[in-house]
C-alpha positions in Angstrom: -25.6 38.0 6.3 -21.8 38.1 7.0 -20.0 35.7 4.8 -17.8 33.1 6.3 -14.4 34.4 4.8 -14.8 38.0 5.9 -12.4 39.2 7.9 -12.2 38.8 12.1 -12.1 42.3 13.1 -10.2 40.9 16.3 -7.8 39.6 14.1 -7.5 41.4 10.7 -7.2 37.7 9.1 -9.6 35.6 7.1 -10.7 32.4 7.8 -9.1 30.8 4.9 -5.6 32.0 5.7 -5.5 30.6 9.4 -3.3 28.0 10.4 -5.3 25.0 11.5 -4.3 23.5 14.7 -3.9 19.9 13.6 -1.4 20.7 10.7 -0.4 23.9 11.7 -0.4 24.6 7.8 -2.4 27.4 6.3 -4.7 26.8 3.1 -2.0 28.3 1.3 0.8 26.2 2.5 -1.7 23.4 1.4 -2.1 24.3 -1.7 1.7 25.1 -3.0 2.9 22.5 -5.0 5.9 22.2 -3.5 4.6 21.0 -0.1 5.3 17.5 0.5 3.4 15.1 3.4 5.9 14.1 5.8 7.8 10.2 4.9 7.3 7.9 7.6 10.7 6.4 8.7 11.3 2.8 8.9 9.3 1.5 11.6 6.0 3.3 10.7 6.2 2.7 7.5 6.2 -1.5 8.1 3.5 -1.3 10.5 1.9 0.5 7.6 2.9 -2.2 5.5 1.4 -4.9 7.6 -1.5 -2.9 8.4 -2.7 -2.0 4.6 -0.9 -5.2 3.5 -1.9 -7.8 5.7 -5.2 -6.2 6.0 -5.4 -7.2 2.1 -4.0 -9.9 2.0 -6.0 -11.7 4.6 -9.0 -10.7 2.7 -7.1 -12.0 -0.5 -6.8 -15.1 1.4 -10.6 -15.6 2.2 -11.4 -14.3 -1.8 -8.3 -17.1 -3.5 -10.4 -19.9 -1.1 -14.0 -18.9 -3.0 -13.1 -18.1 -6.8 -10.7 -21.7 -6.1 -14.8 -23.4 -6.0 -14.9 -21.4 -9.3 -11.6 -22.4 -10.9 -8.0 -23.6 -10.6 -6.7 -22.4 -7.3 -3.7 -21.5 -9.2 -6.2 -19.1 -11.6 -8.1 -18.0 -9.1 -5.0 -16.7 -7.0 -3.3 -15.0 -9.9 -6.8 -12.8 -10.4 -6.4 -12.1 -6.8 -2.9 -11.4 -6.6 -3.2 -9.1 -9.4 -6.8 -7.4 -7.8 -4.8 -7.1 -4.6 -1.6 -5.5 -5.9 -3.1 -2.6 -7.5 -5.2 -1.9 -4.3 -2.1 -2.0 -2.7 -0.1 -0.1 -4.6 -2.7 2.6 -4.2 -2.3 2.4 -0.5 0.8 2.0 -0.1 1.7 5.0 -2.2 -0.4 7.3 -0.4 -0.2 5.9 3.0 2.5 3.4 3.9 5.5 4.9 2.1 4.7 8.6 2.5 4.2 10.2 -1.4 1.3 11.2 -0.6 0.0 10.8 -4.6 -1.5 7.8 -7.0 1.2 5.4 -7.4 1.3 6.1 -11.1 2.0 3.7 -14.1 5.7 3.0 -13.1 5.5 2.0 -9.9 2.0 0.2 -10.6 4.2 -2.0 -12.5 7.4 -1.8 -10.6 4.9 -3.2 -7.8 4.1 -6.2 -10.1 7.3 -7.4 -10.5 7.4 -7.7 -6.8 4.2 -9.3 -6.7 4.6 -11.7 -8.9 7.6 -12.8 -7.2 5.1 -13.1 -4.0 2.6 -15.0 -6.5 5.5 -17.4 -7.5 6.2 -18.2 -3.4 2.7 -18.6 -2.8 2.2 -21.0 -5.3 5.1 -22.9 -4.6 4.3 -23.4 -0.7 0.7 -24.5 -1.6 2.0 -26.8 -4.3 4.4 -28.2 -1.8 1.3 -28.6 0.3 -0.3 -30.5 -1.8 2.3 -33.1 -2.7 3.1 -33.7 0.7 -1.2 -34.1 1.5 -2.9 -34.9 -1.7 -6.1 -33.6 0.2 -5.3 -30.9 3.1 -8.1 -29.4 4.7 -8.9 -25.6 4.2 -7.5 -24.3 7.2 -4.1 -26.2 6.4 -4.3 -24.6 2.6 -5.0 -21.1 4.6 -1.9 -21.7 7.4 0.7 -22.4 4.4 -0.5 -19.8 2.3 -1.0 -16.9 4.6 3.0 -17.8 5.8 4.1 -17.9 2.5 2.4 -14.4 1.9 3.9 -13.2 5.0 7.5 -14.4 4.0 7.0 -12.7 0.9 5.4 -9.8 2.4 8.6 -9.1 4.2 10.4 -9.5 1.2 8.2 -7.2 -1.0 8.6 -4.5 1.8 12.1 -4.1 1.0 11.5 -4.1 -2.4 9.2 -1.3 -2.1 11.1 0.8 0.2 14.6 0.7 -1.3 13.4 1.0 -5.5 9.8 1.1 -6.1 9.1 4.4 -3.7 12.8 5.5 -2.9 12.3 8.9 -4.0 9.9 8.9 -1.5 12.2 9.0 1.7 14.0 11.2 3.3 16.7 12.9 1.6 15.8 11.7 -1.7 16.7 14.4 -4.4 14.4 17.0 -4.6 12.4 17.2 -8.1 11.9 13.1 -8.6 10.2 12.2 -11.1 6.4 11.2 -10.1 5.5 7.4 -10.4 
């Protein structure tokens, strides 16, 4: 039985060292620490944002309305807010930004300064929401809340971007210090 690494006599090469046609990388390219994913520029990186972010979030949104039967709403969105950000985090360290690693300790809570910032917003629209209607229906709770996450969102994009994974972009100074 010929073993799937032996060398193509056509070739003279083995099947590890090819370059695969998707990457164009060989194993060994792969495997060299230096080799760093390619950082998504502004545009991709947002829709990444919104995708991983809002795809959380809206799923936050459904999970604050079910622990709030449970508990405080206030409560039951700080548990979420702080489920949500380390998820995040997570995916937008190895997806959105471009680092292509775990997010590491700093910039998990680099991330939750940011978020609570978002928590505080969030809070504040749906108190203002319920001064204004002592009693406002769920979809009215949802319409305020997923707008303030939105606003915030926005806001924690930026946040993320310019300080939490800077040395993530391009031209950032080679040899930064992992999060």
């Amino acid at each position: 039985m010929k073993s799937p690494l032996a060398a193509r006599p056509e070739t003279g090469r083995t099947e590890r060292t090819e370059r695969t046609e998707r990457t164009g990388r060989t194993a060994a390219d792969r495997s060299d620490t230096r080799w760093k994913p390619v950082v998504p520029g502004p545009a991709t990186a947002f829709a990444r944002f919104v995708l991983c972010g809002g795809g959380v979030g809206v799923a936050s949104s459904a999970a604050v309305s079910l622990c709030a039967a449970l508990m405080s709403w206030m409560v039951a969105n700080a548990l979420i807010t702080a489920v949500s950000t380390v998820l995040c985090t997570e995916l937008h360290a190895r997806f959105t930004f471009g680092a292509g690693r775990r997010a590491g300790w700093r910039r998990h809570w680099q991330s939750a300064g940011s978020a609570a910032a978002a928590y505080t917003v969030t809070c504040a629209a749906t108190a203002v929401l319920h001064t204004v209607r002592p009693s406002p229906g769920i979809l009215s709770e949802q319409a305020v809340y997923l707008c303030a996450a939105g606003l915030a969102g926005a806001g924690r994009f930026l946040v993320l971007r310019l300080f939490v994974f800077a040395d993530s972009a391009p031209g950032s100074a080679p040899g930064s210090a992992p999060g």
